[in-house]
C-alpha positions in Angstrom: -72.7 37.2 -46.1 -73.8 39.1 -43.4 -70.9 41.5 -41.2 -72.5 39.4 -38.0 -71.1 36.1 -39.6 -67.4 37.6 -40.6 -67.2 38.7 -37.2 -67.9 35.5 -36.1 -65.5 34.0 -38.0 -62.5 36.3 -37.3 -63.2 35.7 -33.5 -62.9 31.9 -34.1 -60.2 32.2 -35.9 -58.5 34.6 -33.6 -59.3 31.9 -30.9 -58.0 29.3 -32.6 -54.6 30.8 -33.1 -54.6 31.8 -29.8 -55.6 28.5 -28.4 -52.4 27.5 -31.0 -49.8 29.8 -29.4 -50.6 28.6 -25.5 -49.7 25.6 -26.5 -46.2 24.4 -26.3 -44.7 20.8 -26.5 -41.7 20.1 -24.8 -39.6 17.1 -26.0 -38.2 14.3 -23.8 -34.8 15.4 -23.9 -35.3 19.1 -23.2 -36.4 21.6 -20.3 -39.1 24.5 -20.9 -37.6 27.7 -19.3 -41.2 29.7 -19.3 -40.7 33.7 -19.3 -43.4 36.2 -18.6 -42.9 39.9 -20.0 -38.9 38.8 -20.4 -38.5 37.7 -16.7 -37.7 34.0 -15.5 -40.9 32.2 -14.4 -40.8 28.6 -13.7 -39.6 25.5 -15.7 -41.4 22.7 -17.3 -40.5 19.3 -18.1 -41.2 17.3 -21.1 -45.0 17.3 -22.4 -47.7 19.4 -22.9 -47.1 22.5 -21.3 -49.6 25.9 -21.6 -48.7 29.6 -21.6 -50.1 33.3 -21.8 -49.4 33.8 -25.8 -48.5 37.0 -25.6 -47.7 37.2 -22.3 -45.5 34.5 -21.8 -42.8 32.5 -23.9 -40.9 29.4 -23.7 -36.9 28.5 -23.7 -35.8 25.2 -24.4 -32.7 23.9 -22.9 -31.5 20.6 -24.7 -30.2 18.6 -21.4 -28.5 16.1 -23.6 -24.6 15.5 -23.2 -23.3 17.6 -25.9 -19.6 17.8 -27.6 -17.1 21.0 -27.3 -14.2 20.3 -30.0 -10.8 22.5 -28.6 -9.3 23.7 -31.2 -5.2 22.6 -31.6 -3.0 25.1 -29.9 0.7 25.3 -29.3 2.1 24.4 -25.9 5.5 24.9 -24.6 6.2 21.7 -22.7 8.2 22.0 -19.2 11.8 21.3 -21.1 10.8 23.6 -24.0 9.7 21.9 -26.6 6.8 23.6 -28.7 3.7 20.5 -28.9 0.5 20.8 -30.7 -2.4 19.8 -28.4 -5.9 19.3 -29.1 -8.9 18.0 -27.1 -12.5 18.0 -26.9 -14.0 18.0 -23.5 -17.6 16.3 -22.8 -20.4 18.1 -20.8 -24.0 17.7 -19.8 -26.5 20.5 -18.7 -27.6 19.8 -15.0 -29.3 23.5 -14.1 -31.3 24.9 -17.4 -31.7 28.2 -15.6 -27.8 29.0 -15.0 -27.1 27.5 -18.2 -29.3 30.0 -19.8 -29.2 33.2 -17.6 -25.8 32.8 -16.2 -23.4 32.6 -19.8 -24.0 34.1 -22.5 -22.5 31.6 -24.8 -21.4 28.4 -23.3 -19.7 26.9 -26.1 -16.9 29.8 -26.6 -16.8 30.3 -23.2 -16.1 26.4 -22.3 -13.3 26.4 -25.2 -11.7 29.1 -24.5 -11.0 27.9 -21.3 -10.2 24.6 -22.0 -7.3 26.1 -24.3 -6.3 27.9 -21.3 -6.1 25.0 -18.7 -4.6 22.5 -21.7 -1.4 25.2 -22.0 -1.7 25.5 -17.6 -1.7 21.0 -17.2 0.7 20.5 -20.0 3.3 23.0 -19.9 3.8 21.5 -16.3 5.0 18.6 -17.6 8.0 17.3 -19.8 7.5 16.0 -23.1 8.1 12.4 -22.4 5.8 12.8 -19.4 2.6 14.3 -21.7 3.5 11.7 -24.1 2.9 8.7 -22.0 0.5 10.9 -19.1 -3.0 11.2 -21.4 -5.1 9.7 -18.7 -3.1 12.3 -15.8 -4.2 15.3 -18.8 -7.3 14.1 -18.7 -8.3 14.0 -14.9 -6.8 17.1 -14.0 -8.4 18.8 -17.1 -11.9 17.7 -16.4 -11.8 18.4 -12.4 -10.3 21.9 -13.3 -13.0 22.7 -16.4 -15.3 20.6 -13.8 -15.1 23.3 -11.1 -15.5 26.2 -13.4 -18.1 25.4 -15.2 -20.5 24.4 -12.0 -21.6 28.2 -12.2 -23.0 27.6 -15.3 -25.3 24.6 -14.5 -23.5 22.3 -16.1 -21.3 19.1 -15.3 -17.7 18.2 -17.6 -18.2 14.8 -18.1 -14.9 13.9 -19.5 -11.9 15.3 -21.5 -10.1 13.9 -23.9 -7.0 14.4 -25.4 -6.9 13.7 -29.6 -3.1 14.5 -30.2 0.1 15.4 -28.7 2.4 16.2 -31.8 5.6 17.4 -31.3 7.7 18.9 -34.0 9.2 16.8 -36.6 12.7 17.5 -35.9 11.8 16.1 -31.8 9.8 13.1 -33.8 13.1 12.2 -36.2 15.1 11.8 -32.7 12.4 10.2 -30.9 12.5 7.9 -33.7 16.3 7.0 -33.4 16.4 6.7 -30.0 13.3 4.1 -30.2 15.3 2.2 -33.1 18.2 2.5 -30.9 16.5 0.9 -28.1 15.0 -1.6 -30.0 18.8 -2.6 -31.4 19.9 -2.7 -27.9 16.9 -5.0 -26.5 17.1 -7.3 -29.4 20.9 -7.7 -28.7 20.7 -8.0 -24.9 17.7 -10.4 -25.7 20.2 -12.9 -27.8 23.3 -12.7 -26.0 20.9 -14.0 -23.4 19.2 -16.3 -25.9 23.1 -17.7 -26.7 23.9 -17.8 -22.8 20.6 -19.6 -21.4 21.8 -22.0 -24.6 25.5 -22.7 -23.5 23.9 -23.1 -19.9 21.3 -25.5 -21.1 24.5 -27.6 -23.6 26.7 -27.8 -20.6 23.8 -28.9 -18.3 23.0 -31.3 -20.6 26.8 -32.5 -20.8 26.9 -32.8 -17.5 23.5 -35.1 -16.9 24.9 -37.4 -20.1 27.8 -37.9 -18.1 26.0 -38.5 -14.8 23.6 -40.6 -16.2 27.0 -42.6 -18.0 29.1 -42.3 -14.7 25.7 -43.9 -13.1 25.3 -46.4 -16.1 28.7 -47.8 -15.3 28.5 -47.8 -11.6 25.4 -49.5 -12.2 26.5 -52.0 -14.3 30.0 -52.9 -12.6 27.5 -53.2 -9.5 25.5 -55.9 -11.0 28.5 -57.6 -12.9 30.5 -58.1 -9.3 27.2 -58.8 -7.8 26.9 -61.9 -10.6 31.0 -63.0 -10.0 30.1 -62.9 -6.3 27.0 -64.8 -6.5 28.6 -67.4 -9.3 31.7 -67.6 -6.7 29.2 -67.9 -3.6 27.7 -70.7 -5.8 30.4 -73.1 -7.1 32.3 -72.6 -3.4 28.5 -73.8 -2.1 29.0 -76.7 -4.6 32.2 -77.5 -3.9 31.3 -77.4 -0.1 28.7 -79.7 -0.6 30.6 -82.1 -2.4 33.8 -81.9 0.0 31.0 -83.0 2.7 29.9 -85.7 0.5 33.4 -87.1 -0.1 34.2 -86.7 3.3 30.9 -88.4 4.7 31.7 -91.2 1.5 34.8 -91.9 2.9 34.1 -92.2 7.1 31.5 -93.9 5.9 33.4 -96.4 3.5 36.1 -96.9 6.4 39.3 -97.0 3.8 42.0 -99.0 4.2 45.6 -97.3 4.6 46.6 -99.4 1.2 43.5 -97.7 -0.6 44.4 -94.1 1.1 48.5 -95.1 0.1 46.8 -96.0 -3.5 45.0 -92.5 -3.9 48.2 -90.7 -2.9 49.8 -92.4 -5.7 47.8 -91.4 -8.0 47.5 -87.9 -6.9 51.7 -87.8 -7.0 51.7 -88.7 -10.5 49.3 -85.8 -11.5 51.7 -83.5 -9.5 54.4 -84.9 -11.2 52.7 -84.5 -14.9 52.5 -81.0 -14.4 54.7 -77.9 -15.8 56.8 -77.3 -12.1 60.2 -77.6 -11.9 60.0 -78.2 -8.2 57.8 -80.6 -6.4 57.0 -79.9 -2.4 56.0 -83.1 -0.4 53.8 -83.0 2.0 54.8 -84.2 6.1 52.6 -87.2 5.8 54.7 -89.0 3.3 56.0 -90.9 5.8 52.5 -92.5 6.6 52.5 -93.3 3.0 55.6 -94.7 2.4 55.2 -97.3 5.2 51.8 -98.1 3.7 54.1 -98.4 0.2 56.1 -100.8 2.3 53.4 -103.1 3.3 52.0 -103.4 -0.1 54.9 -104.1 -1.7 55.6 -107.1 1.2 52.3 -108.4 -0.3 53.4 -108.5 -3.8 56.8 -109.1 -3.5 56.2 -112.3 -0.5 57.4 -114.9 -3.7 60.2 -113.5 -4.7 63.6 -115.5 -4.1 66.2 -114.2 -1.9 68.9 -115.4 0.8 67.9 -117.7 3.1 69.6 -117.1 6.1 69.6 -113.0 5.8 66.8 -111.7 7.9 64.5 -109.2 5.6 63.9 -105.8 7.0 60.3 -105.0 7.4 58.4 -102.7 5.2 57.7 -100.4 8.0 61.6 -100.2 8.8 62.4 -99.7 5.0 59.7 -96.9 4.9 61.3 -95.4 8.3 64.3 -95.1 6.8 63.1 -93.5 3.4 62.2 -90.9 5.0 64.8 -90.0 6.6 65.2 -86.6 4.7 64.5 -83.1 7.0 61.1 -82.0 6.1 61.5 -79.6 3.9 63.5 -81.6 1.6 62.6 -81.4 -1.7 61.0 -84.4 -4.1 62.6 -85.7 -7.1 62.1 -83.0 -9.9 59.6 -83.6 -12.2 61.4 -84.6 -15.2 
């Protein structure tokens, strides 16, 4: 082989790896920071990118959200109890060029001062308070690590707080005074059960005997309504039939013999009865003499004395009656 073809194939060569080291590939996720003789150039974005070789080199700057894991610390608490915090704080590159130029290491430098502002926020607070304020940690954390870190290009996404753990001898207390809390609610919560009970038993006594009181009222209601209508019915009856008797008898025209007859009759059902005294009514007199005439019909055959003059009925009736009116009637027995 001839020296003209090995120098020919040393230059190719030679341009080939030179042609290799000018070119760069920069991934999707990343920023190219291109430096020329050690000094800051210009930035390129993700692709094919060329450069000097020799001349020139590329930085890549991952622009991906990345993870800083604070390490646990002690933290006296604002009523001096001794917790063991740990967080880890989320953050996102939004300036390759301060990110690269303007820290040396990011990482130490962002957990250092997280530990710093994590003993600043929660030694401000008691220990109840950083127990149950995570999300208050949180937002003050990030807007102060927020702030710092802007120099640096880049942007605290969030923070998050893993633990609070305070000793075991605060736990063992916090423990009672949680079971004792929990007695006290579930004793409050069934003397209440046992009161809204009684409340609901005497409620319910007192509707039974509403609803009875009403059951009664109801009923005596409709029983008196049923005498009144039974005694609104048979006096309507009895009406009717007095009317009847009445127009029977102005329309029969009686006789005083049959009326004198009808009194008889109605004296001996007085007199049948269980009274020891019997009360006459004023009329008797009418009676009597009617009494009189009918017994001048039956007795007109009857014998006597000529020449004596016989009284007449209506005179013998007169003189029957000649009792006061409230003289009383022959007893019943």
């Amino acid at each position: 082989m001839s020296p003209a073809i090995v120098i020919l194939i040393v230059l190719a060569g030679a341009a080939l790896a030179y042609v290799a080291a000018a070119i760069k590939i920069v991934r999707q996720y990343e920023k190219g920071l291109i430096e020329r003789f050690g000094r800051y150039a210009r930035t390129v974005d993700p692709g094919l990118n060329f450069i000097i070789p020799f001349i020139e080199r590329i930085v890549r700057v991952d622009m991906r959200e990345q993870v800083v894991d604070v390490p646990p610390q002690e933290v006296i608490t604002q009523d001096n109890v001794v917790v063991t915090v740990d967080a880890v704080v989320y953050y996102q590159a939004t300036d390759p060029v301060k990110l690269k130029y303007e820290v040396a290491n990011f990482i130490v430098a962002a957990t250092k001062l997280a530990q710093t502002n994590l003993r600043n926020v929660v030694g401000d607070l008691q220990l109840d308070e950083a127990l149950t304020s995570r999300e208050t940690i949180n937002t003050k954390l990030r807007e102060i690590l927020d702030d710092a870190t802007d120099v640096w290009g880049t942007k605290v996404v969030r923070v998050e707080i893993q633990r609070i753990e305070p000793p075991p001898d605060v736990t063992d207390a916090m423990h009672r005074q949680m079971k004792a809390e929990r007695d006290r609610r579930a004793v409050v919560t069934e003397a209440e059960g046992e009161k809204r009970a009684a409340i609901l038993v005497a409620e319910g006594v007192r509707e039974k005997q509403i609803l009875e009181a009403d059951g009664r009222a109801e009923a005596i209601k409709k029983v008196a309504d049923a005498e009144r209508y039974q005694k609104e019915t048979v006096a309507e009856g009895e009406g009717r039939a007095i009317e009847r008797v009445f127009g029977a008898i102005h329309t029969g025209d009686p006789t005083p013999d049959l009326i004198a007859i009808r009194y008889l009759e109605a004296l001996q059902g007085i007199a049948d009865g269980q009274a020891t005294k019997v009360f006459l009514p004023m009329e008797l007199s009418g009676v009597l003499g009617s009494l009189g005439a009918i017994s001048e019909l039956f007795g007109g055959g009857d014998g006597g004395s000529e020449g004596a003059p016989r009284p007449s009925s209506r005179t013998r009736a007169r003189g029957a009656v000649e009792a006061p009116p409230e003289a009383e009637g022959p007893s019943a027995g």
